[in-house]
VMD Tcl script that builds the backbone (N, CA, C; Angstrom):
set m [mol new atoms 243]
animate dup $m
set s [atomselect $m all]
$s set {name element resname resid chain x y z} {
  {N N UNK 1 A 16.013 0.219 -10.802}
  {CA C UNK 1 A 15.379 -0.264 -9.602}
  {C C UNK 1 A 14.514 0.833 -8.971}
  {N N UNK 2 A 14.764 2.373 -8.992}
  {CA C UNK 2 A 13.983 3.036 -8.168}
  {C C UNK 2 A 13.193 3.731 -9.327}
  {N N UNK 3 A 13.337 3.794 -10.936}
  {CA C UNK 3 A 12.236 3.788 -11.462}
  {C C UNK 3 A 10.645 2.656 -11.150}
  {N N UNK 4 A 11.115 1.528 -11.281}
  {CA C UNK 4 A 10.523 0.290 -10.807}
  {C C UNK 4 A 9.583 0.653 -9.735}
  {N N UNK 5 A 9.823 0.507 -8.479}
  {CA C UNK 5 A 9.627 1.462 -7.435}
  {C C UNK 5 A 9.154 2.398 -7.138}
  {N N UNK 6 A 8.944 3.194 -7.980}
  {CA C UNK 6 A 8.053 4.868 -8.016}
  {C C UNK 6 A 7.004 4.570 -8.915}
  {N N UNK 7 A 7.650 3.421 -10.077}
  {CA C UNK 7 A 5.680 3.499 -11.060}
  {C C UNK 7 A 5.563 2.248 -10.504}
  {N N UNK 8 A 5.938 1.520 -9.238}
  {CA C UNK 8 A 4.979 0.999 -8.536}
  {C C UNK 8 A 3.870 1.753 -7.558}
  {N N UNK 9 A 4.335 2.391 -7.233}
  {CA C UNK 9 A 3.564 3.230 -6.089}
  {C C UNK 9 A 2.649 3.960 -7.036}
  {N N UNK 10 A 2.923 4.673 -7.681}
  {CA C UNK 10 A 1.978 5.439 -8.988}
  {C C UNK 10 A 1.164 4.583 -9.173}
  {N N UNK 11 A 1.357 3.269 -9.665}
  {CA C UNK 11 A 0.525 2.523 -10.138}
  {C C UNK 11 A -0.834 2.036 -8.596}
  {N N UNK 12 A -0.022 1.645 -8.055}
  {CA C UNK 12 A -0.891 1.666 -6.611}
  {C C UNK 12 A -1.509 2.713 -6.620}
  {N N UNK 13 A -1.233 4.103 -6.407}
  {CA C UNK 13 A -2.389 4.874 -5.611}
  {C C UNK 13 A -3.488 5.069 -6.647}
  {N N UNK 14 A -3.517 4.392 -8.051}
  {CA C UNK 14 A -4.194 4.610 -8.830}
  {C C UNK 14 A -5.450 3.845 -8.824}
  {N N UNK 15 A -4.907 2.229 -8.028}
  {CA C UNK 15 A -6.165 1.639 -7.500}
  {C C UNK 15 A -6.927 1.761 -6.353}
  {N N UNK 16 A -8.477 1.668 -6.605}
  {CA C UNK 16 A -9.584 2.465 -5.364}
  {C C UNK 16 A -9.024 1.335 -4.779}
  {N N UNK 17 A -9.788 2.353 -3.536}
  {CA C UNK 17 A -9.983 1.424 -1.852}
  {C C UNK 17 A -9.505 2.725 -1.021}
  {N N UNK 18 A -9.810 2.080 0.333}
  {CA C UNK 18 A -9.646 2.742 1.550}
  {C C UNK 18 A -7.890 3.354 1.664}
  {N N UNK 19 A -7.504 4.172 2.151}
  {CA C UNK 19 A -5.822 4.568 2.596}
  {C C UNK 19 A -5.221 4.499 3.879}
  {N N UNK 20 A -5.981 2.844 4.428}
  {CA C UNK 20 A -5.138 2.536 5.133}
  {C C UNK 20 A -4.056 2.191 4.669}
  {N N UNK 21 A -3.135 1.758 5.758}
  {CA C UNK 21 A -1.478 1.417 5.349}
  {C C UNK 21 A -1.399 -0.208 5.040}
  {N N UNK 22 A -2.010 -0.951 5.149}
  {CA C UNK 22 A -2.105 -2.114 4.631}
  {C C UNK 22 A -2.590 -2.123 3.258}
  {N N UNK 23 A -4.107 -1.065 3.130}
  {CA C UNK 23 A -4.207 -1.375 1.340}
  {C C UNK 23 A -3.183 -0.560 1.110}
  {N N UNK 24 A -2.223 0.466 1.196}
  {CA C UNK 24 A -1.613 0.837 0.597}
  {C C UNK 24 A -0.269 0.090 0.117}
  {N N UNK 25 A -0.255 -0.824 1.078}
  {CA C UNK 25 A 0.904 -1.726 0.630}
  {C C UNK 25 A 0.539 -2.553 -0.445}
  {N N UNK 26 A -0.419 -3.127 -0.365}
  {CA C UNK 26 A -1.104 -4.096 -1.366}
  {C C UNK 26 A -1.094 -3.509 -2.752}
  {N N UNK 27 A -1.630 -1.984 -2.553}
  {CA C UNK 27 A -1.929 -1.672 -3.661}
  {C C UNK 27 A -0.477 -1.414 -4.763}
  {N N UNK 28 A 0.600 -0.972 -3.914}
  {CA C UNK 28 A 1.893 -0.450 -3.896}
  {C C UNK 28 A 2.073 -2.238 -4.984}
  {N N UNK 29 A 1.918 -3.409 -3.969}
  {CA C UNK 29 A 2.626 -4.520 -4.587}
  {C C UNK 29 A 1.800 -4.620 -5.960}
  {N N UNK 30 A 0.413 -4.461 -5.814}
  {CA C UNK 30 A 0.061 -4.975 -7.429}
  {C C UNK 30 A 0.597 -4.099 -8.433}
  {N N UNK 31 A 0.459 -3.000 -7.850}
  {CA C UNK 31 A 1.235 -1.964 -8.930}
  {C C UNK 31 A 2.526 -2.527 -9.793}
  {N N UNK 32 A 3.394 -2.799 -9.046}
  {CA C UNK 32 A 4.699 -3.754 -9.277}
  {C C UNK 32 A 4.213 -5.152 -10.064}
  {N N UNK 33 A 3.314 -5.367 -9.763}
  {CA C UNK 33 A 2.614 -6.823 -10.610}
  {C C UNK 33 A 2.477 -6.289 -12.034}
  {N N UNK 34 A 1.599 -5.188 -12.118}
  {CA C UNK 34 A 0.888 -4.826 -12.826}
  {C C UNK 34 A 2.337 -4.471 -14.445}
  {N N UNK 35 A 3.112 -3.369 -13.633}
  {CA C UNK 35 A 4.181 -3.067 -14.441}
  {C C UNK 35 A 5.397 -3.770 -14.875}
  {N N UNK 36 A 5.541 -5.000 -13.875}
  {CA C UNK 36 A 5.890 -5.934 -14.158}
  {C C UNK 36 A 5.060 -6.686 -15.509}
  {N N UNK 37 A 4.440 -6.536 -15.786}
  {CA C UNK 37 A 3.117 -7.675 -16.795}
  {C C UNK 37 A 3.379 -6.713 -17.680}
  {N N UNK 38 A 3.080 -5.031 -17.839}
  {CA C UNK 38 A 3.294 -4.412 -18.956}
  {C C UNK 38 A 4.413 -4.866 -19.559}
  {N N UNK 39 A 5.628 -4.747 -18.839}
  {CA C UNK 39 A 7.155 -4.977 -19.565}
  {C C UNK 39 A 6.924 -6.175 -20.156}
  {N N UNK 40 A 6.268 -7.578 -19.549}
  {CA C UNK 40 A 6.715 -8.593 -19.996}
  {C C UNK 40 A 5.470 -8.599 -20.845}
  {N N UNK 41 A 4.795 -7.910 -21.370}
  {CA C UNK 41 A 3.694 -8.089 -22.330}
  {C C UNK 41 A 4.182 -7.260 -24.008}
  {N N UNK 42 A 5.064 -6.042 -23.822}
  {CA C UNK 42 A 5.580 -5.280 -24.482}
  {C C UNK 42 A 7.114 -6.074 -25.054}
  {N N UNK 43 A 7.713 -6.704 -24.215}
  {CA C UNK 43 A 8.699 -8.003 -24.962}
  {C C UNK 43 A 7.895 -9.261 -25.462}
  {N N UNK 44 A 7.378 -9.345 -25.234}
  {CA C UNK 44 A 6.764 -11.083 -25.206}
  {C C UNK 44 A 5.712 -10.345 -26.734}
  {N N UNK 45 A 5.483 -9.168 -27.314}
  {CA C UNK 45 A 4.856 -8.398 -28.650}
  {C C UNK 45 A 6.366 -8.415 -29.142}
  {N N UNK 46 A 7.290 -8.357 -28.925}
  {CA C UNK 46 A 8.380 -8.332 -29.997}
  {C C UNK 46 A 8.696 -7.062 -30.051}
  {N N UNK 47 A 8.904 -6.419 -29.195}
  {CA C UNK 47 A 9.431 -5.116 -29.019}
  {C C UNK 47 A 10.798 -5.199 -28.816}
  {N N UNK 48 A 11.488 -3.763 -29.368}
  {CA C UNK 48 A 12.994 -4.106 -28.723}
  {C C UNK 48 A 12.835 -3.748 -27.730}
  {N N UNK 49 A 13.805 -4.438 -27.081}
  {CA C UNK 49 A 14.229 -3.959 -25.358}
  {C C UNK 49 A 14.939 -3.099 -25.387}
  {N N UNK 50 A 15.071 -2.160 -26.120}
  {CA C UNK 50 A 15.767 -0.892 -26.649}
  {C C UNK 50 A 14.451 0.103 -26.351}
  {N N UNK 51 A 13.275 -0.411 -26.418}
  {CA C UNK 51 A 12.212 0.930 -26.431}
  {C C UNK 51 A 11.653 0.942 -24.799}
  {N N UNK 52 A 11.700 0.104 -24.329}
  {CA C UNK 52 A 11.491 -0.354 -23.249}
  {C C UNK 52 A 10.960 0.808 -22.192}
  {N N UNK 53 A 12.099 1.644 -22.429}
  {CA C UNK 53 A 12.435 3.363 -21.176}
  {C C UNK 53 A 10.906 3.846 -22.232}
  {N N UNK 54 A 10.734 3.710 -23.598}
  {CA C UNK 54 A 9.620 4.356 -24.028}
  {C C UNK 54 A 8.031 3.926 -23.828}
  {N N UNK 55 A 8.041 2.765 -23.850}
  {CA C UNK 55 A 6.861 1.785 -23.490}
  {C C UNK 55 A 6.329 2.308 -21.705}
  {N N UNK 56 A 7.573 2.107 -21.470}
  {CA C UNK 56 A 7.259 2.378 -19.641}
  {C C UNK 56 A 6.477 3.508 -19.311}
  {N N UNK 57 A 7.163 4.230 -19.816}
  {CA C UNK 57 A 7.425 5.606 -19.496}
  {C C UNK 57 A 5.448 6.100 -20.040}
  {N N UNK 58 A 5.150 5.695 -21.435}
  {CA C UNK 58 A 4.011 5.839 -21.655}
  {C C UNK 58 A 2.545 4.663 -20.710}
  {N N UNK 59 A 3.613 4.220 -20.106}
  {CA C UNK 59 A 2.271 3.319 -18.792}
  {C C UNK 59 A 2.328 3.818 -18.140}
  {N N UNK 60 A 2.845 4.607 -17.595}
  {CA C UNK 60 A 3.182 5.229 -16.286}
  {C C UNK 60 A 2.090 6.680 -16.416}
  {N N UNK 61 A 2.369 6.931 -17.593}
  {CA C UNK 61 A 1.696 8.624 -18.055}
  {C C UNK 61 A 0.161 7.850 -17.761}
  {N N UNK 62 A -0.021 6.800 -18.794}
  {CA C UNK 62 A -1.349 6.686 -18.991}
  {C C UNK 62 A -2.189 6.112 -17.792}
  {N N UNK 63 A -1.448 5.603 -16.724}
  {CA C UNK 63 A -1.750 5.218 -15.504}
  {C C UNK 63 A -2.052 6.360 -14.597}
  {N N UNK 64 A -1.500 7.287 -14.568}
  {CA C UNK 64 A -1.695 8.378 -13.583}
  {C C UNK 64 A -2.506 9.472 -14.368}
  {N N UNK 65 A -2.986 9.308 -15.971}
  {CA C UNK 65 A -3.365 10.563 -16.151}
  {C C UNK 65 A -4.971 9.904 -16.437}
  {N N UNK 66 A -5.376 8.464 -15.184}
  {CA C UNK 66 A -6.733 7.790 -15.451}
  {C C UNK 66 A -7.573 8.599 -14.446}
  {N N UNK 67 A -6.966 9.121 -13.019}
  {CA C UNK 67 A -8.184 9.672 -11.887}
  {C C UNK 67 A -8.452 10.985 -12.676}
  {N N UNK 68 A -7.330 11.516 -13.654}
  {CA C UNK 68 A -8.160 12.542 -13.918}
  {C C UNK 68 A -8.880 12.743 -15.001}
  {N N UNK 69 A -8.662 11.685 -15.692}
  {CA C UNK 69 A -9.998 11.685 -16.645}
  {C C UNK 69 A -11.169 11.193 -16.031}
  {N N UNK 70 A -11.091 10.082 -15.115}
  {CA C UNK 70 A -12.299 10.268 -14.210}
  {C C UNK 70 A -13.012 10.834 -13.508}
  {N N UNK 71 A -12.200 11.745 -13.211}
  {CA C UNK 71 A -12.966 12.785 -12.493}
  {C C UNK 71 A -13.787 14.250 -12.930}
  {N N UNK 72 A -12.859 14.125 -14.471}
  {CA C UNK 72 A -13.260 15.157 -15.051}
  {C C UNK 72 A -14.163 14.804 -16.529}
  {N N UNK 73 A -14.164 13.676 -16.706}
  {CA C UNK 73 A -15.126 12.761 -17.682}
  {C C UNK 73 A -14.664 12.847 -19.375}
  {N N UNK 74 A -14.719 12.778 -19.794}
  {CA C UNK 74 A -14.448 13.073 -21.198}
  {C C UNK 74 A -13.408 14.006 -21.523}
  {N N UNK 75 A -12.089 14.190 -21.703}
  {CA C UNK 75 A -11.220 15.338 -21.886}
  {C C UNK 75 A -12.088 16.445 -22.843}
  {N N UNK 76 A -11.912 17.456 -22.894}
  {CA C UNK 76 A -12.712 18.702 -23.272}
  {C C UNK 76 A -11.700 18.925 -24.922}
  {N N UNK 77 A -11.823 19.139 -25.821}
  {CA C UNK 77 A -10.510 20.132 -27.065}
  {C C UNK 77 A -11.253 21.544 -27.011}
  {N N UNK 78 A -10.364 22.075 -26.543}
  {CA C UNK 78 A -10.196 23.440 -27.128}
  {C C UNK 78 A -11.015 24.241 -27.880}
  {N N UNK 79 A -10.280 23.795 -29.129}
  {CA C UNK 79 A -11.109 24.122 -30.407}
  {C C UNK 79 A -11.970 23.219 -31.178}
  {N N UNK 80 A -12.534 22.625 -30.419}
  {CA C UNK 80 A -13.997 21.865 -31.381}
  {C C UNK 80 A -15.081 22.700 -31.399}
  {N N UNK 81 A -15.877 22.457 -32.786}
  {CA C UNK 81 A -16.741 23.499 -33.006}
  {C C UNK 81 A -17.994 23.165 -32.083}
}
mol reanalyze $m
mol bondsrecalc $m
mol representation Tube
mol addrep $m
């Protein structure tokens, strides 16, 4: 339940708009929509519900690691020639 709950909010502050406290609620609830729909999109593919903590866990990464590829545009490697 308070995983649920935290990559709701993650998921919220990830969508634009203003930071008032109303979009932030909104944004907070779609978030919960949103990760709600991953889970039931990742069972409803025939996944076990055994990987579930793994599936999540990689929406959550890939959700929060989007402002900063936006902001920073194209990830950079290292070593490319």
């Amino acid at each position: 339940m308070i995983v649920t709950g935290l990559a709701a909010v993650m998921v919220g502050e990830v969508l634009p708009g203003t930071r008032s406290a109303g979009r932030m609620i909104f944004n907070a609830i779609a978030g919960a929509i949103a990760y709600r729909m991953a889970i039931a999109a990742a069972l409803h593919a025939g996944l076990n519900p055994y990987a579930l903590k793994l599936v999540t866990a990689i929406f959550v990464l890939l959700i929060i690691s989007i402002p900063i590829i936006l902001k920073t545009g194209r990830p950079s490697h290292a070593n490319s020639p």
